[in-house]
ZAGUVEX-13785 format. One record per residue (C-alpha): y, x negated, z negated; residue in three letters. Coordinates in steps of 0.25 Angstrom, whole numbers. Example, Ala and Ser with C-alpha at 12.3 -4.5 7.8 and 13.67 -1.06 7.14 Angstrom:
2
Y|X|Z|residu
-18|-49|-31|ala $
-4|-55|-29|ser $
This chain:
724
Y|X|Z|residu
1064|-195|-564|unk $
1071|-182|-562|unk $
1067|-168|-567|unk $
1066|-156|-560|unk $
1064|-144|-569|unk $
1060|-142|-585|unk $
1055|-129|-590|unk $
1054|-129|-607|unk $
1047|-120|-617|unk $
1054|-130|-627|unk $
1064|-125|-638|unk $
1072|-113|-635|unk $
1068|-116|-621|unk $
1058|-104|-615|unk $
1051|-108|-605|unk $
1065|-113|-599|unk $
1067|-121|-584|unk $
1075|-131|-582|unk $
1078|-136|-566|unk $
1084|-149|-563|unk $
1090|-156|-553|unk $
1095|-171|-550|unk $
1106|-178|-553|unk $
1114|-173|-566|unk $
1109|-160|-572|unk $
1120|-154|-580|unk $
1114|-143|-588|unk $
1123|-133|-597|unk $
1118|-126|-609|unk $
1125|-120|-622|unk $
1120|-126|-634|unk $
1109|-121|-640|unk $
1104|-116|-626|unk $
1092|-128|-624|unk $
1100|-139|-615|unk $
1095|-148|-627|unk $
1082|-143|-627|unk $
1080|-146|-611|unk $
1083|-160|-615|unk $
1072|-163|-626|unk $
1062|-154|-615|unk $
1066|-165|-606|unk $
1064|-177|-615|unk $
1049|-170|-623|unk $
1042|-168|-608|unk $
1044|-182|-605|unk $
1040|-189|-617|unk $
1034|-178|-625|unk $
1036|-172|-639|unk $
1034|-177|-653|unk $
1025|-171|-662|unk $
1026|-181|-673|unk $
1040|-176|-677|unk $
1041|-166|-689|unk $
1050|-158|-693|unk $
1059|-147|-687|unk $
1066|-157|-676|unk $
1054|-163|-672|unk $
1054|-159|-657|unk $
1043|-151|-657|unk $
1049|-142|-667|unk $
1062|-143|-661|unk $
1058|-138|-647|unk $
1047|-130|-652|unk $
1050|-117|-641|unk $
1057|-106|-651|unk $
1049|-96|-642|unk $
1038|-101|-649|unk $
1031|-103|-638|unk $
1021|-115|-633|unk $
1032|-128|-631|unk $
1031|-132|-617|unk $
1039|-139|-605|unk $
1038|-144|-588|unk $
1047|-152|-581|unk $
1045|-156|-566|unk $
1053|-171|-564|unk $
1053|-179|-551|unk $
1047|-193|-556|unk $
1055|-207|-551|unk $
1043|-209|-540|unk $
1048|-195|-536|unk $
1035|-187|-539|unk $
1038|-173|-545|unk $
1030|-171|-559|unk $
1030|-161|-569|unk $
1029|-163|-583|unk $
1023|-153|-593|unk $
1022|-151|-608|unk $
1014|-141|-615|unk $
1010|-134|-629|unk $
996|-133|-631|unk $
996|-136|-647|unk $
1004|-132|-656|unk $
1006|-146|-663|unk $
1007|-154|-651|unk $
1019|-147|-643|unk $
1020|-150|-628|unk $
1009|-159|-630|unk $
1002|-156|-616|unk $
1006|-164|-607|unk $
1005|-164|-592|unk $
1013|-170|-581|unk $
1008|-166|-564|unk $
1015|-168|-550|unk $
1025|-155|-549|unk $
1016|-143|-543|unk $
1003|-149|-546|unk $
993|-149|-557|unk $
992|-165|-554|unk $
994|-174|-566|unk $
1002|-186|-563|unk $
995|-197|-568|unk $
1001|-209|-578|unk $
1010|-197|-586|unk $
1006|-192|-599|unk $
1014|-184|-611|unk $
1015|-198|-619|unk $
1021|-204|-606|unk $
1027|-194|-597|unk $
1043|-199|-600|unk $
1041|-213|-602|unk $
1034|-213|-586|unk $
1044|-203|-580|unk $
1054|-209|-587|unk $
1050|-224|-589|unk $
1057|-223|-601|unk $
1049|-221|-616|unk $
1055|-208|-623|unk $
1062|-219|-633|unk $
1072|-224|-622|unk $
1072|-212|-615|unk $
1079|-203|-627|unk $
1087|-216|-630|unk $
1093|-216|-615|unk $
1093|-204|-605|unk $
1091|-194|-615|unk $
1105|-193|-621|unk $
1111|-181|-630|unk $
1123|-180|-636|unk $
1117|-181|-652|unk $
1109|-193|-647|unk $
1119|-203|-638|unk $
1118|-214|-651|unk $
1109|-223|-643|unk $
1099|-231|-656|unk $
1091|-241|-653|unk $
1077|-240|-648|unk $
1066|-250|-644|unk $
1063|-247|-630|unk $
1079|-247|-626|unk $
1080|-261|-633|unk $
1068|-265|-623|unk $
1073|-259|-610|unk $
1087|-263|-613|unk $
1083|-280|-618|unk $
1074|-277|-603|unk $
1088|-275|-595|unk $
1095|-288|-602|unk $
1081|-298|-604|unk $
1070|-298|-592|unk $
1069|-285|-589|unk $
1056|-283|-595|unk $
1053|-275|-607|unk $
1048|-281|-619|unk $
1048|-281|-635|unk $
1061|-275|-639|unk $
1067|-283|-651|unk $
1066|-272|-660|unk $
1052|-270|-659|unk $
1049|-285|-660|unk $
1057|-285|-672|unk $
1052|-273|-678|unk $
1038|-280|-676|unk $
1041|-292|-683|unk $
1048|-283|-693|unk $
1034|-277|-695|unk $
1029|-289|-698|unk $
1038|-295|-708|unk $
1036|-281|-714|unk $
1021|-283|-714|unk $
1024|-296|-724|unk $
1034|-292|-730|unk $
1043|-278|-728|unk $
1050|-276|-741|unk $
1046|-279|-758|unk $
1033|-271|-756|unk $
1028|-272|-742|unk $
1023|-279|-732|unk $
1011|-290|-735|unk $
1019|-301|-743|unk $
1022|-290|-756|unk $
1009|-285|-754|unk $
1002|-300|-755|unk $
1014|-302|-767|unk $
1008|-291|-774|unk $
994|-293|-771|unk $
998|-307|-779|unk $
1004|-301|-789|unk $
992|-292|-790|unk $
983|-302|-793|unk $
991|-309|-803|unk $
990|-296|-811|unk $
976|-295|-810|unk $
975|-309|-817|unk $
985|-304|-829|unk $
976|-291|-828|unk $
962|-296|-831|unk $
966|-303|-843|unk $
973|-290|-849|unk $
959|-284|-847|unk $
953|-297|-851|unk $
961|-292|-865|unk $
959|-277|-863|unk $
944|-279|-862|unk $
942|-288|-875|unk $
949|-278|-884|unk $
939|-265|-879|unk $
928|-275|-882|unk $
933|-276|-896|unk $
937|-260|-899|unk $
921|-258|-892|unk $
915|-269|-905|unk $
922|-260|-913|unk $
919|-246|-907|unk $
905|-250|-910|unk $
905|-254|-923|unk $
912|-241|-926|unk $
902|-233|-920|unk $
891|-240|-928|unk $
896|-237|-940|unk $
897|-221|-937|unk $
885|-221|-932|unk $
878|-227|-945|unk $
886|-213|-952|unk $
879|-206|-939|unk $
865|-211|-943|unk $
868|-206|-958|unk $
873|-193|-953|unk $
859|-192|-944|unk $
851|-195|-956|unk $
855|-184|-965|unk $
853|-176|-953|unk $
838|-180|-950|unk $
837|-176|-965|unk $
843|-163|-964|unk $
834|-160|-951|unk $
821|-164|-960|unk $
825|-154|-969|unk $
829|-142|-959|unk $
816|-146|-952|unk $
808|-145|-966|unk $
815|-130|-969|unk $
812|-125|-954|unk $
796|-129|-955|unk $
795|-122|-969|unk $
802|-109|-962|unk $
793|-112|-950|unk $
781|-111|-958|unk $
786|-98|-967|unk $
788|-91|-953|unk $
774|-94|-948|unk $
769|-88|-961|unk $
776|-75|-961|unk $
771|-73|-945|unk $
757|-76|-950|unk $
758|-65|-960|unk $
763|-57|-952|unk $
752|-55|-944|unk $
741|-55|-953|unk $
747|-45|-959|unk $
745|-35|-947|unk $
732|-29|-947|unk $
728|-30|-934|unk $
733|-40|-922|unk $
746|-35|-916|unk $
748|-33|-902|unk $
756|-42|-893|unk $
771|-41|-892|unk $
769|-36|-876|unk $
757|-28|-880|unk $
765|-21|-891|unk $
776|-19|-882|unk $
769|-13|-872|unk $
762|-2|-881|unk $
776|0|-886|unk $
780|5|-872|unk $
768|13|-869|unk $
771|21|-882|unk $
786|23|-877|unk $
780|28|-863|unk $
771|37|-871|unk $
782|42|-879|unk $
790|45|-866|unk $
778|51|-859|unk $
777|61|-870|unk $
791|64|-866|unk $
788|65|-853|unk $
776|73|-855|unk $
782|84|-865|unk $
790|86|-851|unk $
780|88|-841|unk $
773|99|-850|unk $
785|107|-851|unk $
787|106|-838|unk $
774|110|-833|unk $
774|122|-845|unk $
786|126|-838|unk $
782|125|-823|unk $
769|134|-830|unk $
778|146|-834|unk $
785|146|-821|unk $
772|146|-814|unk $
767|157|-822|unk $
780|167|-821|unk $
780|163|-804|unk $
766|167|-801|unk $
768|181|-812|unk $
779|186|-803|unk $
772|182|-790|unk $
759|193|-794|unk $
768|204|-800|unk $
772|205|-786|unk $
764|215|-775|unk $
760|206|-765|unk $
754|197|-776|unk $
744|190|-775|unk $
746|187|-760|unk $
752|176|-753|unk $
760|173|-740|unk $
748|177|-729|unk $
746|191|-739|unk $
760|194|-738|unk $
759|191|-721|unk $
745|200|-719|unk $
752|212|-727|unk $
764|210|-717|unk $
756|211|-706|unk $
748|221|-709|unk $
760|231|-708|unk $
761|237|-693|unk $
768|248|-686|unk $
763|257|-674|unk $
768|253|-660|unk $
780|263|-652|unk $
774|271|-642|unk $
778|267|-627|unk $
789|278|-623|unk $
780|280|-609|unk $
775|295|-613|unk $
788|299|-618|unk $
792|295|-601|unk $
781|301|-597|unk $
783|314|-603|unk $
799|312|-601|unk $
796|311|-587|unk $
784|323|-586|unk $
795|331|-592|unk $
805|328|-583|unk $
796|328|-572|unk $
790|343|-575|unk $
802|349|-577|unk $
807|345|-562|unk $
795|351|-556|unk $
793|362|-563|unk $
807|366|-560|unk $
806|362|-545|unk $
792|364|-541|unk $
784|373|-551|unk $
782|377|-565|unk $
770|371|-566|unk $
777|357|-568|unk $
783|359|-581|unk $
770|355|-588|unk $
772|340|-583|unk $
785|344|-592|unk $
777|349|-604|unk $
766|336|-605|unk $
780|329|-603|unk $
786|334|-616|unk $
773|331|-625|unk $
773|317|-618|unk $
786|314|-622|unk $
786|320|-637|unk $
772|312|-639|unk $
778|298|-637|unk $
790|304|-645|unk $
781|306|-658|unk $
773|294|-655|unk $
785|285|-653|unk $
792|290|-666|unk $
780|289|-675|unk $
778|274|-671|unk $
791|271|-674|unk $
789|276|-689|unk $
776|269|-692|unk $
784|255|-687|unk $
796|258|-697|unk $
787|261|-709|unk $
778|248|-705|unk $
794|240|-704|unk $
797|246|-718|unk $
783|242|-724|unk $
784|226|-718|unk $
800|226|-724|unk $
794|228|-736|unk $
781|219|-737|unk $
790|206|-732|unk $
800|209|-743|unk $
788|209|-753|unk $
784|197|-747|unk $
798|191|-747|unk $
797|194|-764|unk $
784|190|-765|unk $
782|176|-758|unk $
793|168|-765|unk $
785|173|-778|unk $
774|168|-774|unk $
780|154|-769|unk $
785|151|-783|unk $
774|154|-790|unk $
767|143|-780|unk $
777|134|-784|unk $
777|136|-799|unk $
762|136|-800|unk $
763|122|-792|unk $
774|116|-800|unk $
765|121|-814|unk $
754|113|-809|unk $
764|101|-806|unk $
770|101|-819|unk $
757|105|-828|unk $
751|92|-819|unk $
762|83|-822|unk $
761|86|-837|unk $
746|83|-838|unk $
747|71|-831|unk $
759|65|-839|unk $
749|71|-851|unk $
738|62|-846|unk $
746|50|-845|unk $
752|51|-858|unk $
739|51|-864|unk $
734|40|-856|unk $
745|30|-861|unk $
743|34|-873|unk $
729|32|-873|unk $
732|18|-867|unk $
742|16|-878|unk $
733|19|-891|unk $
723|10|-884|unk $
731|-2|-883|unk $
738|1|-896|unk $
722|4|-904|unk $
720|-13|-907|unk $
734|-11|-916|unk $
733|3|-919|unk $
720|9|-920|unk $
725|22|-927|unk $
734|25|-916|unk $
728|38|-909|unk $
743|44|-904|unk $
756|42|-899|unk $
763|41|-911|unk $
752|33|-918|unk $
756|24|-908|unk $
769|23|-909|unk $
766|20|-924|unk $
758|9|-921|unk $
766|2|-910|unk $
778|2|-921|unk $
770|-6|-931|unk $
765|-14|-921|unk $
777|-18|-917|unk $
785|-20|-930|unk $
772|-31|-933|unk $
775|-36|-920|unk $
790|-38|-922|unk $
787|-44|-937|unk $
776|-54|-931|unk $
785|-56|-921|unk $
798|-61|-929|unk $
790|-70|-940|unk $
785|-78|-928|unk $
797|-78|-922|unk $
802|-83|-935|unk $
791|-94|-936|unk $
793|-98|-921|unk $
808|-99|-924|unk $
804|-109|-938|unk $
797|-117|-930|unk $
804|-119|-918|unk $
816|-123|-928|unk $
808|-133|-936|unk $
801|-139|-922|unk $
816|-142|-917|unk $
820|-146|-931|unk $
810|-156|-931|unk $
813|-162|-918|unk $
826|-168|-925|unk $
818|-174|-937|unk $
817|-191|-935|unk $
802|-195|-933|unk $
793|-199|-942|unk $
790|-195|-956|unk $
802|-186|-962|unk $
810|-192|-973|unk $
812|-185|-985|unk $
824|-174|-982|unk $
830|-174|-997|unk $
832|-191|-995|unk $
848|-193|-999|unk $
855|-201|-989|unk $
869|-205|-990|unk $
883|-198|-985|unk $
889|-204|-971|unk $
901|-209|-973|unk $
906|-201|-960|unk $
905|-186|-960|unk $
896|-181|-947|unk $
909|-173|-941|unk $
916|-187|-942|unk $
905|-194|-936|unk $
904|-184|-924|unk $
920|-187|-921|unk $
920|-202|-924|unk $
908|-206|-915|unk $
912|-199|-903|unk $
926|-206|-905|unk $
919|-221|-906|unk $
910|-219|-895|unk $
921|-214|-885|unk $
930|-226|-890|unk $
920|-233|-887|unk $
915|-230|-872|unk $
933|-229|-870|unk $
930|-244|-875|unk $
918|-247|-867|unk $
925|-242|-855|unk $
939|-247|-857|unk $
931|-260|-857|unk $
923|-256|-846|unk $
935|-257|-838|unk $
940|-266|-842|unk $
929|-276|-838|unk $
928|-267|-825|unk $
945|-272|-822|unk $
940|-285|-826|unk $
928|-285|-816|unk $
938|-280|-804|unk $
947|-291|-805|unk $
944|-305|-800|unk $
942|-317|-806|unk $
953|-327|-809|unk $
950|-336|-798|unk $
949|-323|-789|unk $
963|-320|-792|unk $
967|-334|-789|unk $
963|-335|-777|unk $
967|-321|-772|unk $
981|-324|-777|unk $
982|-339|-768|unk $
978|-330|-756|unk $
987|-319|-758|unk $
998|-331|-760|unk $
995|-339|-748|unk $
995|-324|-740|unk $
1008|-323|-744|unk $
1014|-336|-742|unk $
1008|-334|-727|unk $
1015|-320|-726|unk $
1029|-326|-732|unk $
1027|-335|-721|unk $
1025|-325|-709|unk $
1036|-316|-715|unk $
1045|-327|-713|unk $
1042|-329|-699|unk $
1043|-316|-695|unk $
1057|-316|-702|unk $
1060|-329|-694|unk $
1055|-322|-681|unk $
1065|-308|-685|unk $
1077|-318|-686|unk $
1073|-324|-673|unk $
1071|-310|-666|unk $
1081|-306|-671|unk $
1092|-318|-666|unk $
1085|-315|-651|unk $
1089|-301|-652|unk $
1102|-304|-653|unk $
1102|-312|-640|unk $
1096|-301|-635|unk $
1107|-291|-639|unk $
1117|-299|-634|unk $
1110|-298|-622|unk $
1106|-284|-619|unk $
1118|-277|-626|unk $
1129|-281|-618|unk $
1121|-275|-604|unk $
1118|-259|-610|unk $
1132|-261|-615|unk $
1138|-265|-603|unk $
1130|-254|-596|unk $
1138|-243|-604|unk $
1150|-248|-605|unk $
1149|-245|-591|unk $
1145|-231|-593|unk $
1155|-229|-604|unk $
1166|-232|-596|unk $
1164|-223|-588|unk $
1159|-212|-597|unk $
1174|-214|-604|unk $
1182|-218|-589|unk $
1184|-233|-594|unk $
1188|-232|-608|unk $
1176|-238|-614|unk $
1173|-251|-605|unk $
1163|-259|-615|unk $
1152|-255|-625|unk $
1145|-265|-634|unk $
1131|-262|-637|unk $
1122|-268|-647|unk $
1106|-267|-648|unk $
1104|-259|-656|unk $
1116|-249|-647|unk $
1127|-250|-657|unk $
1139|-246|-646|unk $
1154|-253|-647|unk $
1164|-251|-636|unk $
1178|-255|-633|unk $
1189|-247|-629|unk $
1202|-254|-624|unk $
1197|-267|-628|unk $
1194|-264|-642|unk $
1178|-262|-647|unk $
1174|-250|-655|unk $
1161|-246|-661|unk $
1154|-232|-656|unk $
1158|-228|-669|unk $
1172|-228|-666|unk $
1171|-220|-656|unk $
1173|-204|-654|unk $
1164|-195|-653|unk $
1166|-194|-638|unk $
1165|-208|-634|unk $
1154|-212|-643|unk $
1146|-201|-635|unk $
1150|-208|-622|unk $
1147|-221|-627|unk $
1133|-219|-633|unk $
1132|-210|-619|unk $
1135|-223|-611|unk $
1125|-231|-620|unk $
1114|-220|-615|unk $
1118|-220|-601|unk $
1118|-237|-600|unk $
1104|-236|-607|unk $
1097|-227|-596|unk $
1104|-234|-586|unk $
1098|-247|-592|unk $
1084|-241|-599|unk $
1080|-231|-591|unk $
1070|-235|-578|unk $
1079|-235|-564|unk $
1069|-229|-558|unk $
1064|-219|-566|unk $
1078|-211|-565|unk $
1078|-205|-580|unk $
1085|-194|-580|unk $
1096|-194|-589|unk $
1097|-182|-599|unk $
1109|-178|-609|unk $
1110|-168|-619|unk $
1126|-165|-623|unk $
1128|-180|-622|unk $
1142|-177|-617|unk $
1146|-167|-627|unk $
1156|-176|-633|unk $
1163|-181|-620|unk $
1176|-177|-616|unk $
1180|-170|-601|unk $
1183|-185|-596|unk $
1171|-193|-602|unk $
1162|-180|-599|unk $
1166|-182|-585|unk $
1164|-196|-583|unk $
1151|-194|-591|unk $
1146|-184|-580|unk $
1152|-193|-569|unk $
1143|-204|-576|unk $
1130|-197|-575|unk $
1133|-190|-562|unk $
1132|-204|-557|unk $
1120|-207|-566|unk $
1114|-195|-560|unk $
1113|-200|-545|unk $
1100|-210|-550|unk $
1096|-199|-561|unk $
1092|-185|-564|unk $
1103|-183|-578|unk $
1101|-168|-586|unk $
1115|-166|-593|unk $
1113|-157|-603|unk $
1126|-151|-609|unk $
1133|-140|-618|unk $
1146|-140|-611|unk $
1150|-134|-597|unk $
1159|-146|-594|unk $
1149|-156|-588|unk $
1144|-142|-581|unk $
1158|-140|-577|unk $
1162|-156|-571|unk $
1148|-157|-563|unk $
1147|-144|-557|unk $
1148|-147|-541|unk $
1144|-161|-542|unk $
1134|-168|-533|unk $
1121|-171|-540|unk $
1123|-160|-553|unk $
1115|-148|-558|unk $
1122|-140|-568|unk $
1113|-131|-576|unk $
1115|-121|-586|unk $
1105|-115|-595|unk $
């Protein structure tokens, strides 16, 4: 596989691209400036991200965009069949990041079919994400190689037949289930659990007859309870005597005040002279002389004001006929108005006429003959005619003007008189018709009154009589009233007095009958003490015989505890087999170690001598990767090592792992994150020389902090140098 180009919204990385090229990618970046963060991009959009970490290193914290924005990410690779593809992982729930998944032919919405986000690395790659972290994703924190179950497969593969089977760690970690399942420690497993289900029912045997015991010994403190409580309630029965004799005796006093009270009621009304009313009938009358007294009231009022509204009455229509135009009324006042008229002007026409006869004459007479001036003279008498006319019609209408003036404002006076003594005549007759009617009531209701009141009261013939008469009534009333009260009151108190009298004939009160031994206040503390002893006894042994019940018989037990042994001397047996099978697991392993170790160590011992130019010529590896070398003929453990060639070591473990793990054919690309930090300018070059070679048959991303690896590869055949 070979990747073309990654574009990340992953950690720091906003929406950032990638490009790619075959061969050895040698891609620079300061620390701190995401190289790192390319590299885990790579490794989440082929296998995926965890949710099921916690805590602030979980991946999906980790990377969580510190934009704040949706985590996502695409990357275009060229698959080992050459078929360009392009991977996608998106955001589209906030607890499942890059959880969508899809993966089409480059440039087409097409999905390729077979690859899925669980699968996705695992088909590209042929490789699970355990064996791929473990061999061609290397880091400089991470160049310790541990062991792993799906490396011990592949690697056993390349040493045994080829074919991959059970790894011996997962057999014996199956095997190790099951001796677990018998028998894991002290307290697990099946063998303690049988063991202590045995020693279970052992206890239950020892355990019934403890409350065998237990239940005997409440039996006994129940016998004596009882006969406890017989005795105090034979002091009880001597305390209830005495008190059915007091009860006789109250019940005796309460009939005699019973029957006193009867009397005095009785006597009370005989002592009335006639029948008293009833209570509501009383009552009633009572409010009717209360209204009456308030309608008096009421009336006294109405009188006053219709005396009042009288005298106003009288002084309106007084002042309305001292007036001149009294007795008239508005039509009167209108007919004297019109009545008054005033000549017309004359028309000026004569007064023209004889102008122009004057005018006229005076032309001709002076131009013609003498005989003209005539005209001039009717002229003159025409005109001083309609002069006198004229003046004395304008007279007559000035007087008529002066005599209106003064009518209307004679009217004006007099019409505002004779409007308030309408409304004072009507408001008279409102109030004086009020005040006969509230008159008339009154003396309906009390009419009304005397006649309900005549039965009790004959002599009543008034208000106050009546008032009289109600107020004896009513203190009979109340008297009756509270001596049957009091005979009810006797009675009801001997009726429920007697309901605590003992049948049959009364015995004689005054009978002498002996002093309890055991005061009442005693009796009333004791007893409720015995009786709750004695239900905490009837319950303890209740229980008791209810634990008795639960458990099983004696046979029961026996025959429970020879199954439960012959389970566990079967389950011993197994354990020991599945021991014996460990032992002989174990032994084949070792062959198989001796078998397998010697190839991946051969394979980088090659790679180391290189990496170190010859120094190193052998490495030793054991199955579970612990590392040894020699160096000038004498063997060292990794521990000895410095720093530097430790690094190159494990980086040599790393390199023969791909080289005999990961598929030919697949080409896995090879990725490391500083994993050359550590090397020196020597080691550093014959490392780069190594994967220069490597990169001829696959695509390798070199991640790096330092400008030296930049620095030897720039201009060499087959490298893309990058800087972010």
């Amino acid at each position: 596989m070979e990747i073309q180009k990654m574009r990340a919204t992953f950690g720091k990385l906003q929406d950032q691209t990638l490009e790619l090229q075959p061969g050895l990618n040698c891609i620079y970046a300061p620390n701190e400036s995401g190289k790192s963060t390319w590299s885990h991009f790579l490794r989440i959009m082929l296998y995926g991200l965890s949710t099921r970490d916690r805590g602030a290193l979980a991946d999906k914290n980790r990377f969580a965009p510190w934009s704040g924005a949706a985590m996502r990410g695409q990357m275009d690779v060229t698959d080992s069949g050459g078929m360009r593809l392009t991977l996608s992982r998106d955001t589209r729930r906030a607890n499942a990041p890059m959880g969508h998944f899809a993966c089409t032919y480059t440039g087409t919405a097409d999905a390729v079919p077979g690859i899925d986000s669980q699968n996705a690395g695992e088909t590209l790659l042929g490789v699970p994400r355990e064996v791929f972290e473990r061999s061609a994703f290397i880091r400089q924190s991470a160049l310790a190689v541990d062991s792993d179950a799906e490396l011990e497969r592949r690697i056993a593969a390349l040493i045994t037949t080829g074919e991959e089977g059970a790894s011996y760690t997962e057999v014996r970690d199956r095997l190790k289930k099951q001796l677990n399942r018998r028998r894991s420690n002290r307290t697990t497993g099946q063998i303690p659990v049988l063991e202590r289900e045995i020693a279970d029912l052992e206890s239950q045997r020892a355990h019934r007859d403890d409350l065998t015991r237990q239940a005997t010994a409440a039996l006994q403190q129940l016998d004596s309870l009882r006969q406890q409580a017989e005795e105090l309630q034979a002091q009880q029965a001597l305390w209830r005597q005495r008190q059915q004799l007091d009860a006789i005796r109250q019940y005796r006093q309460a009939q005699t005040a019973a029957e006193e009270a009867e009397r005095k009621a009785a006597w009370l009304l005989a002592e009335s002279a006639v029948a008293l009313p009833e209570d509501a009938l009383l009552t009633r009358m009572e409010g009717q002389c209360a209204a009456l007294q308030t309608s008096q009231a009421t009336l006294g009022q109405a009188q006053a004001e219709a005396h009042a509204r009288k005298a106003e009455a009288d002084d309106a229509a007084a002042r309305c006929a001292a007036h001149p135009l009294s007795p008239g009324d508005e039509t009167a006042c209108q007919a004297k108005l019109d009545a008054i008229t005033a000549p017309a002007v004359p028309s000026p026409l004569l007064m023209i006429v004889g102008i122009l006869l004057i005018l006229g004459g005076g032309v001709c007479a002076a131009l013609l003959h003498l005989a003209f001036l005539a005209f001039a003279v009717i002229g003159i008498g025409l005109t001083v005619t309609g002069l006198l006319r004229r003046k004395h019609a304008i007279a007559a209408q000035a007087k008529a003007a002066a005599d209106r003036a003064a009518l209307e404002a004679q009217i004006a006076d007099y019409l505002p008189l004779l409007q308030r003594q309408r409304e004072t005549a009507q408001r008279s007759q409102e109030a004086a018709a009020t005040a006969a009617g509230l008159a008339a009531a009154q003396q309906q209701q009390l009419l009304t009154l005397l006649g309900a009141l005549q039965p009790y009261a004959p002599t009543a013939a008034d208000l106050g009589g009546a008032q009289m008469a109600l107020l004896h009534l009513r203190q009979q009333r109340t008297s009756l009233s509270a001596a049957r009260q009091t005979a009810r009151e006797a009675a009801m108190r001997r009726d429920l007095l007697k309901q605590h009298l003992p049948e049959g004939p009364l015995p004689d009160s005054d009978a002498p009958l002996p002093q309890p031994a055991i005061s009442r206040e005693q009796l009333d503390t004791l007893l409720p003490q015995i009786a709750a002893q004695q239900q905490a006894a009837r319950s303890r042994l209740d229980t008791l015989t209810g634990q008795l019940r639960s458990l099983d018989s004696a046979d029961d037990l026996d025959a429970q505890l020879l199954q439960h042994r012959q389970q566990l001397q079967q389950l011993q047996e197994e354990y020991d087999a599945v021991a014996l099978a460990m032992e002989v697991l174990d032994e084949a392993n070792a062959t198989l170690q001796n078998r397998f170790s010697p190839a991946l160590g051969a394979q980088a011992a090659e790679i180391f001598a290189k990496i170190t130019k010859g120094r190193y010529q052998k490495v030793l590896l054991s199955r579970d990767f612990a590392l040894e070398t020699d160096s000038e003929g004498a063997q060292r453990s990794v521990q000895l090592l410095s720093q530097g060639a430790a690094d190159q070591l494990y980086l040599a473990v790393r390199l023969a792992i791909c080289d005999l793990v990961l598929p030919e054919e697949k080409h896995v690309p090879l990725i490391l994150d500083d994993a050359l930090l550590s090397f020196d300018d020597d080691r550093l070059h014959a490392a780069l020389d190594y994967l220069l070679e490597e990169s001829e048959s696959r695509q390798i991303l070199l991640f790096t902090c330092q400008k030296r690896e930049s620095a030897y590869l720039d201009g060499r055949k087959n490298v893309t140098i990058t800087h972010l």
